[in-house]
Chimera marker file (.cmm) of the C-alpha trace (Angstrom):
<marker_set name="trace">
<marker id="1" x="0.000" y="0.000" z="0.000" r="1" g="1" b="0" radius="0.5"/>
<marker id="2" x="1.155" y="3.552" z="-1.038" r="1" g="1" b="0" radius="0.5"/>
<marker id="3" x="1.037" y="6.236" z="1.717" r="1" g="1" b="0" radius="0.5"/>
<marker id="4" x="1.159" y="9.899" z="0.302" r="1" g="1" b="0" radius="0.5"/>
<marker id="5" x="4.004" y="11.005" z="2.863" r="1" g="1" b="0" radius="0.5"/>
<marker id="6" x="4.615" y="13.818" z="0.333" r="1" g="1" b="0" radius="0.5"/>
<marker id="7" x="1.049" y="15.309" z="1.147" r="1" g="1" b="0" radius="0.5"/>
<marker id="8" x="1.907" y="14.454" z="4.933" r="1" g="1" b="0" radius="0.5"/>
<marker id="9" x="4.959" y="16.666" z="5.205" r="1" g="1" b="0" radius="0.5"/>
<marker id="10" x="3.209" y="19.395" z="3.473" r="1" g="1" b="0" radius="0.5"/>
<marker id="11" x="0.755" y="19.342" z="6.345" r="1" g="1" b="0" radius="0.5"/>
<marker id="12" x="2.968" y="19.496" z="8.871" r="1" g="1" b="0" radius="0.5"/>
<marker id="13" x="6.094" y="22.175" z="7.259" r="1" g="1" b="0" radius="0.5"/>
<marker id="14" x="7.139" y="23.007" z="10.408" r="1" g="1" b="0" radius="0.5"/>
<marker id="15" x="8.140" y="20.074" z="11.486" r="1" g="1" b="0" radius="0.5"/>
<marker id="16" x="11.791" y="18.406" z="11.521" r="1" g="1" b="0" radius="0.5"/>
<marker id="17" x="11.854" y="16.424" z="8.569" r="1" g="1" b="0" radius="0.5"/>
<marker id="18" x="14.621" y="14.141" z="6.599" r="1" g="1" b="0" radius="0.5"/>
<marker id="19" x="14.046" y="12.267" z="3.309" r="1" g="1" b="0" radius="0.5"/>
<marker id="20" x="18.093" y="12.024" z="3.167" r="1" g="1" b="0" radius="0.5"/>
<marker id="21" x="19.099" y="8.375" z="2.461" r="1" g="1" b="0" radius="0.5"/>
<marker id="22" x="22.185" y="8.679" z="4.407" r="1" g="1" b="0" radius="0.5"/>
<marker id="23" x="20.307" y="10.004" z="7.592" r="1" g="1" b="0" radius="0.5"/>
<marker id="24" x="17.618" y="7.477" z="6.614" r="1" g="1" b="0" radius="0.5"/>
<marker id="25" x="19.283" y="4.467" z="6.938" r="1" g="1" b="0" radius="0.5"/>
<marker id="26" x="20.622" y="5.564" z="10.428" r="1" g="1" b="0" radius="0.5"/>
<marker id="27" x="17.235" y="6.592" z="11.783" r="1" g="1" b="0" radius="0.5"/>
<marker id="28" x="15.879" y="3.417" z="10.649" r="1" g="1" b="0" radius="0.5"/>
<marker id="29" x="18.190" y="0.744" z="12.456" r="1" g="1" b="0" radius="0.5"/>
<marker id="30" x="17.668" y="-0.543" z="15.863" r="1" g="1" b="0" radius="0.5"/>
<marker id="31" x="18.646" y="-3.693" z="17.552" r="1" g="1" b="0" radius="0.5"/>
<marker id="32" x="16.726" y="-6.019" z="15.209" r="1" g="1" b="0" radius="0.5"/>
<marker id="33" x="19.801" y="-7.992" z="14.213" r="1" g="1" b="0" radius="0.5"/>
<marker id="34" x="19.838" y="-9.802" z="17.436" r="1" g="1" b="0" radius="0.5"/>
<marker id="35" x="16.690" y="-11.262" z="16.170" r="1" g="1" b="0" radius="0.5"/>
<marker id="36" x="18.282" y="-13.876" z="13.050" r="1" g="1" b="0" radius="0.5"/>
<marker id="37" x="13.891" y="-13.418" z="12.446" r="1" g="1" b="0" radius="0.5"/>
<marker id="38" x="14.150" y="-10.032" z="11.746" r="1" g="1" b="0" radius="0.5"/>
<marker id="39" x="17.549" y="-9.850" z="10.626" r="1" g="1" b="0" radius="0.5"/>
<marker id="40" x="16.292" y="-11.761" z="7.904" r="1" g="1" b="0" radius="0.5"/>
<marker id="41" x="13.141" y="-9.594" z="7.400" r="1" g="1" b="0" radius="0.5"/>
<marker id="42" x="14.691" y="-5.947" z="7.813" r="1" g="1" b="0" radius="0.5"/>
<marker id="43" x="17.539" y="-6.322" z="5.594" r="1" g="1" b="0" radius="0.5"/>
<marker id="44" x="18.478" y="-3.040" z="3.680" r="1" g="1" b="0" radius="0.5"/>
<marker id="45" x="14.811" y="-1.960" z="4.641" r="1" g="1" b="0" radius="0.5"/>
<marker id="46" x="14.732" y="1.930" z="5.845" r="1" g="1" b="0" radius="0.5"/>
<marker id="47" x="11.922" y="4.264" z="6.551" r="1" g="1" b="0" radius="0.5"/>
<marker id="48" x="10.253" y="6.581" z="3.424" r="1" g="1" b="0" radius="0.5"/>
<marker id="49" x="10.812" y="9.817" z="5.769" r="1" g="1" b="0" radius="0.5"/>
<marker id="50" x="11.765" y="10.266" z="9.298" r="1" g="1" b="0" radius="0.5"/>
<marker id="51" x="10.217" y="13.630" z="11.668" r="1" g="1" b="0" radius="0.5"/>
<marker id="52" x="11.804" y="14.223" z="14.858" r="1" g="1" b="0" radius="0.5"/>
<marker id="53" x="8.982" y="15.854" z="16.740" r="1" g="1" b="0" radius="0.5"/>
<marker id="54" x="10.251" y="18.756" z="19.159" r="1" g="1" b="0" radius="0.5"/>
<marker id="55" x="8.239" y="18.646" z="22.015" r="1" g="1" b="0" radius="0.5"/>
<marker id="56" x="4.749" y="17.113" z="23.104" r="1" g="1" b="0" radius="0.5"/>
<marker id="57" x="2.500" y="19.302" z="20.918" r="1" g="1" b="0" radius="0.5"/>
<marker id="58" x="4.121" y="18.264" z="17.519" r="1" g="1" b="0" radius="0.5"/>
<marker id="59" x="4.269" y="14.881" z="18.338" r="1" g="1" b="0" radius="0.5"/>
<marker id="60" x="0.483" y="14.675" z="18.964" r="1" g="1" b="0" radius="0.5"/>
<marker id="61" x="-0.224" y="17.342" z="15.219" r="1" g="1" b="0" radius="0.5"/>
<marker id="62" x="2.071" y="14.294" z="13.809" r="1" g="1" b="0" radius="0.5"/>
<marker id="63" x="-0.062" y="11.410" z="15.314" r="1" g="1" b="0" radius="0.5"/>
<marker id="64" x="-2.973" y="13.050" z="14.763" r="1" g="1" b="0" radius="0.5"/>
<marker id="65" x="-2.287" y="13.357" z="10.764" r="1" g="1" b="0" radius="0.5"/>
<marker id="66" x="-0.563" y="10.302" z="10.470" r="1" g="1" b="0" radius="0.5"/>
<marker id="67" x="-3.917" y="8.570" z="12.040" r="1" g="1" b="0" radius="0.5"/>
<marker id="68" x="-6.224" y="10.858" z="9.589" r="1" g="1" b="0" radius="0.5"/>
<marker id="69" x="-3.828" y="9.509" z="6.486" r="1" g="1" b="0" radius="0.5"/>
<marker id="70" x="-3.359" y="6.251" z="7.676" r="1" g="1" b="0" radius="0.5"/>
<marker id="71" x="0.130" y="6.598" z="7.204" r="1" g="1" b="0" radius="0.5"/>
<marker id="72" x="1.660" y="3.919" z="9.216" r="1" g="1" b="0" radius="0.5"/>
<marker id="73" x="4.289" y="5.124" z="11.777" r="1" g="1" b="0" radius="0.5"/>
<marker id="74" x="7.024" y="3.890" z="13.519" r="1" g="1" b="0" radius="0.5"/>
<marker id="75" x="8.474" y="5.531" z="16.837" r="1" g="1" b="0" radius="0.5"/>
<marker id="76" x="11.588" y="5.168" z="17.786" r="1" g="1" b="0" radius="0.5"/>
<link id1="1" id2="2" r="1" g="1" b="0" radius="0.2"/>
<link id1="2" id2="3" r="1" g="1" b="0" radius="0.2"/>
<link id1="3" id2="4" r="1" g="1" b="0" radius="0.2"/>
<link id1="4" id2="5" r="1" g="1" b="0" radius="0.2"/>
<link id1="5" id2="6" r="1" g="1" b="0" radius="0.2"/>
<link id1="6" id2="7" r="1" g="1" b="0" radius="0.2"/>
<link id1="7" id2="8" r="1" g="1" b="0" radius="0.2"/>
<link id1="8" id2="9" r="1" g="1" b="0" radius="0.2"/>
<link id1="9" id2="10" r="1" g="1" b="0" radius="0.2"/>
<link id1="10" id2="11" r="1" g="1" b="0" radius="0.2"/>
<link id1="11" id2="12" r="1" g="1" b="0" radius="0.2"/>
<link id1="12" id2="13" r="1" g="1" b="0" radius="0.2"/>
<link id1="13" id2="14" r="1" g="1" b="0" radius="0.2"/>
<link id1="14" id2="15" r="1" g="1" b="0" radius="0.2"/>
<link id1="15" id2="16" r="1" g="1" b="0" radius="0.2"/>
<link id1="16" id2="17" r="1" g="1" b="0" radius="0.2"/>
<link id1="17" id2="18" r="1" g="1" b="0" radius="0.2"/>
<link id1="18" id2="19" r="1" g="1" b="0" radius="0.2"/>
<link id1="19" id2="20" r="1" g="1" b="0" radius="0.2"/>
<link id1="20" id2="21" r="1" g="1" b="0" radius="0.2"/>
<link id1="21" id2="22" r="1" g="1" b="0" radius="0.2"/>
<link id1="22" id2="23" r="1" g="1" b="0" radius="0.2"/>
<link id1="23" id2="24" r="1" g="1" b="0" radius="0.2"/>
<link id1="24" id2="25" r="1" g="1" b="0" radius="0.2"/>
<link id1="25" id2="26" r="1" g="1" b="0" radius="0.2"/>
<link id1="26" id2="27" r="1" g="1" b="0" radius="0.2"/>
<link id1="27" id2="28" r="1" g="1" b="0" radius="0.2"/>
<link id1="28" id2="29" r="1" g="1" b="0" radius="0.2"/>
<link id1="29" id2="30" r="1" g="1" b="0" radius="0.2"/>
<link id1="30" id2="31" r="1" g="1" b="0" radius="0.2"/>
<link id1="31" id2="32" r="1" g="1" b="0" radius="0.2"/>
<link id1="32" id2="33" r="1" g="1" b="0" radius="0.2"/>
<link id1="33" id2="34" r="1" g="1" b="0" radius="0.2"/>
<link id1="34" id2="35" r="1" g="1" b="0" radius="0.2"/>
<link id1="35" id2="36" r="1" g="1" b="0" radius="0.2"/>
<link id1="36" id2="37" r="1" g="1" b="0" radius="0.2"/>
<link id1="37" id2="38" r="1" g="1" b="0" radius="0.2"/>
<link id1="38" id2="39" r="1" g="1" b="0" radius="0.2"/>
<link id1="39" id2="40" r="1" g="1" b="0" radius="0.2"/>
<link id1="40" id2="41" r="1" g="1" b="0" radius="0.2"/>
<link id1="41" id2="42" r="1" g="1" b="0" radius="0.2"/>
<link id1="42" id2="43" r="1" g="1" b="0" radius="0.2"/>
<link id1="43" id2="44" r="1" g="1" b="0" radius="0.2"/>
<link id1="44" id2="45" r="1" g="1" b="0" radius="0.2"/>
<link id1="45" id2="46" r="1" g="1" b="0" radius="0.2"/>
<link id1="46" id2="47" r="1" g="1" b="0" radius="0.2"/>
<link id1="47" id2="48" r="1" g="1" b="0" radius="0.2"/>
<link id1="48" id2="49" r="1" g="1" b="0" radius="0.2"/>
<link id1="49" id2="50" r="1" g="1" b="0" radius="0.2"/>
<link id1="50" id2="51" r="1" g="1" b="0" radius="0.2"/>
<link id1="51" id2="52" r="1" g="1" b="0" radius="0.2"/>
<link id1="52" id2="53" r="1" g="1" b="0" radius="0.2"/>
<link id1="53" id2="54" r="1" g="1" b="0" radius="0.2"/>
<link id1="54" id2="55" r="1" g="1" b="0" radius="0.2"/>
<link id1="55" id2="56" r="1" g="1" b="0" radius="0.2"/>
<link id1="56" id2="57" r="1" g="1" b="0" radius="0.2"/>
<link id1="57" id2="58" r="1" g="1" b="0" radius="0.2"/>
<link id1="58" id2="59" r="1" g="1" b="0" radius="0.2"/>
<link id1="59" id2="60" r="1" g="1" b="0" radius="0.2"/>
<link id1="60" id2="61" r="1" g="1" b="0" radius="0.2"/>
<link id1="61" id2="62" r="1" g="1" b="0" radius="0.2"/>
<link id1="62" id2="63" r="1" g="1" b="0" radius="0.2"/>
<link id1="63" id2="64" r="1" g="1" b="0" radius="0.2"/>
<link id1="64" id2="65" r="1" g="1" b="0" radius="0.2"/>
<link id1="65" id2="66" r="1" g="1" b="0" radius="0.2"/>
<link id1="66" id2="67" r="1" g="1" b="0" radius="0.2"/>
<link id1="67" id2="68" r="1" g="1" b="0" radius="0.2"/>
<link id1="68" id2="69" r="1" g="1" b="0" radius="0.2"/>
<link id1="69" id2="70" r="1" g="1" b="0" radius="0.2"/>
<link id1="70" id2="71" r="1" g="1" b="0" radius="0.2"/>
<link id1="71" id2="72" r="1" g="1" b="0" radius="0.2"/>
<link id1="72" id2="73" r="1" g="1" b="0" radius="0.2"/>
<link id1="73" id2="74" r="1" g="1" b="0" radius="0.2"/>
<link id1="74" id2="75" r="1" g="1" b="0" radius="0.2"/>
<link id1="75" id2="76" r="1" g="1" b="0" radius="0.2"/>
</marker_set>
């Protein structure tokens, strides 16, 4: 399934955004590989776009439009 994250981040301009493959692939690595499962599974997988939310109040505007998109979203 598609998600437009490009009509996302142009609701939410304000926010801390990074569509940088570099900074991508960082963002999107955690401690999976202890899992040989996952390991398996996540394999040169990283995240569309990654928001680092300030404080309290953009994390819920980014919630909130993620849940009216249905634009799945991963915390970290």
């Amino acid at each position: 399934m598609l998600h437009d994250i490009a009509a996302l981040q142009a609701s939410l301009p304000a926010l801390d955004w990074t569509t940088d493959a570099e900074r991508l692939a960082l963002l999107s690595r955690d401690f999976s590989w202890f899992s040989p499962i996952l390991k398996a599974e996540l394999e040169g997988k990283a995240a569309d776009i990654a928001v680092r939310p300030r404080d309290e109040a953009e994390l819920r505007q980014l919630v909130g439009e993620c849940a009216r998109r249905a634009v799945p979203l991963t915390l970290r």
